[in-house]
C-alpha positions in Angstrom: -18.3 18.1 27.1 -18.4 16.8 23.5 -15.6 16.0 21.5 -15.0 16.0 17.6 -12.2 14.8 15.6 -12.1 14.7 12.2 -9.3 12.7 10.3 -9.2 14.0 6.5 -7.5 12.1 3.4 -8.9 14.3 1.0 -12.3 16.3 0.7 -14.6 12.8 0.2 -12.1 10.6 2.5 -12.9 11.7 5.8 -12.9 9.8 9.2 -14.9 11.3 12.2 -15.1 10.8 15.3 -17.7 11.7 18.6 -17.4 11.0 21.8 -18.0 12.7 25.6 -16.1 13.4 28.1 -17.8 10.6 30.6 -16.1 8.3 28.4 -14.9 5.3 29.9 -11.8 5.3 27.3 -10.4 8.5 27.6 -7.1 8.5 28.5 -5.4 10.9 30.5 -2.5 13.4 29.0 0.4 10.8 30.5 -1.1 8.0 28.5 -2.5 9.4 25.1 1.5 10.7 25.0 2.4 7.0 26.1 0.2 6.0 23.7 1.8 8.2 20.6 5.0 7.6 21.5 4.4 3.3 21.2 2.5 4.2 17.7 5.6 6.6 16.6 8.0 3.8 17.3 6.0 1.0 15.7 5.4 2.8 13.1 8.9 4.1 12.2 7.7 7.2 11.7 10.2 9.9 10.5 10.4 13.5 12.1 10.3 16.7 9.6 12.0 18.6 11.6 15.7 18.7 10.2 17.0 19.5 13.8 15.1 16.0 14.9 12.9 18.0 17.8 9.0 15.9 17.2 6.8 18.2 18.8 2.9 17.0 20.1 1.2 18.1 16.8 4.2 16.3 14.9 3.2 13.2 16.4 -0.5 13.7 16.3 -0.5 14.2 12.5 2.4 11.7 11.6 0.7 8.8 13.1 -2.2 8.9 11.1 0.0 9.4 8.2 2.1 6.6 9.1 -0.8 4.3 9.9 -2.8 5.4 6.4 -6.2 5.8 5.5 -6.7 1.7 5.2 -6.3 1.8 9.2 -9.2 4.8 9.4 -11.3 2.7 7.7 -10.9 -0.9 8.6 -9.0 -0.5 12.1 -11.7 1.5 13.7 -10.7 0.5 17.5 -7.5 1.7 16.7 -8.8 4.7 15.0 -10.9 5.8 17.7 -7.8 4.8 20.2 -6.3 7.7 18.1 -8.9 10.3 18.7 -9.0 9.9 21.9 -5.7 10.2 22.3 -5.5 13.3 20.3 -8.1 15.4 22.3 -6.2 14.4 25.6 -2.7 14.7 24.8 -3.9 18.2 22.9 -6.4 19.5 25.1 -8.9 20.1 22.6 -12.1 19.4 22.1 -12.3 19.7 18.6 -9.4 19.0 16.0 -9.2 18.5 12.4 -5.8 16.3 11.2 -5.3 16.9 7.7 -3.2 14.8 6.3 -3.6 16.2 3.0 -2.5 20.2 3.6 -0.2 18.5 6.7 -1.8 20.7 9.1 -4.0 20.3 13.1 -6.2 22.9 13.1 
């Protein structure tokens, strides 16, 4: 099965990424959430929610916000540590995190 995921700043500053489902790096659901949870924390990233509840998608597009556009483009083990992370801990094959609208479609 193929997998996109598609990381937008803006229209022109977007950041994809392809990959299979024979890849070796997947990671399973336990991990990618593992895996957001280290980058939440590291990142000091700040919940929306006034109540303080972070749901998945909270964390999926907060992260990328956190770690910025500069990461995306210059980080790109990390950046596709991300998508991969996403499409497990989401269990999609196909996501969009806009940053911009602040929406995962």
């Amino acid at each position: 099965m193929p997998y996109n995921v598609i990381v937008s700043f803006s229209r022109d500053r977007q950041y994809e990424f392809k990959f299979l489902d024979n890849d070796k790096d997947l990671l399973t659901p336990e991990q990618a959430q593992g895996w957001f949870d280290h980058e939440w924390e590291d990142l000091d990233c700040v919940p929306t929610n006034p109540v303080g509840k972070v749901l998945r998608l909270d964390k999926v597009l907060l992260v990328a916000q956190y770690a910025g556009e500069k990461r995306f483009a210059e980080a790109r083990e990390w950046a596709q540590r991300y998508a991969r992370a996403v499409v497990s801990v989401l269990n999609r094959d196909n996501v969009l995190v806009d940053i911009a609208e602040h929406v995962v479609t």
